[in-house]
C-alpha positions in Angstrom: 0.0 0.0 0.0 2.9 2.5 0.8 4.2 1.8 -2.9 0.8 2.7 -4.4 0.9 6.0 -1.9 4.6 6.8 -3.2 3.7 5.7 -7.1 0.8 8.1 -6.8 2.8 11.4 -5.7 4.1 11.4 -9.1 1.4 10.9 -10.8 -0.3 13.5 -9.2 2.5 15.6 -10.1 2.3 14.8 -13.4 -1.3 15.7 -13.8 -1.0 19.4 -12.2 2.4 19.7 -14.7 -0.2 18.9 -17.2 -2.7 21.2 -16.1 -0.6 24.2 -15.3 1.3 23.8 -19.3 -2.4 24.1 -20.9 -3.1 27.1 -18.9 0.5 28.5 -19.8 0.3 28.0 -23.5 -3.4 29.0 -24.0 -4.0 31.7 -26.2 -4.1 35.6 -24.5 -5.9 38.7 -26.2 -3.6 42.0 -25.3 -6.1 44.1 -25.9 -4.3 46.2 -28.2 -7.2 47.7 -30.0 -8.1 49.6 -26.9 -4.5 50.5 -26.0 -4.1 51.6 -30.0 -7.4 53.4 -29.9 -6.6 55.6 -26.1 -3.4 56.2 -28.4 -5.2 57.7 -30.9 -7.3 59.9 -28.5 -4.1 60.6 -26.8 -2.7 62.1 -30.3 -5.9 63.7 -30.7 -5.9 65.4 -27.3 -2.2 66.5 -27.9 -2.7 68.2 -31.5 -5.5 70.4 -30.2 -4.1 71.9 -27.4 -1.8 74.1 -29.1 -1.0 76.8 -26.1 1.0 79.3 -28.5 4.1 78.5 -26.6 6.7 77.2 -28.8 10.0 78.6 -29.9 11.3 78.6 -33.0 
C-alpha cells in the first residue's frame, strides 16, 4: 500500500504539470485595440491643445 501511496505522488504531479502547461500556452488577447485606440485619443488630445508656446 505504501508503494501505491509513493507511485501516486508522481502521478499526481504529473497531472498538475499537465494542467498548469495548458493554462500556460493557451491563447491571450492584449487588448491592443483599446491600448491603440486611447493612443489615438491621446494624439488627438495632444494636436489640439496648441498653447501658443513654442519657440522657434
Amino acid at each position: 500500500m505504501a508503494a501505491l501511496a509513493w507511485l501516486l505522488i508522481p502521478l499526481i504531479a504529473a497531472l498538475g504539470a499537465a494542467i498548469w502547461g495548458g493554462w500556460a500556452a493557451r491563447n491571450r488577447t492584449t487588448g491592443d485595440v483599446t491600448e491603440l485606440a486611447g493612443y489615438a485619443r491621446f494624439r488627438e488630445a495632444m494636436e489640439k491643445s496648441g498653447s501658443g508656446s513654442e519657440t522657434v
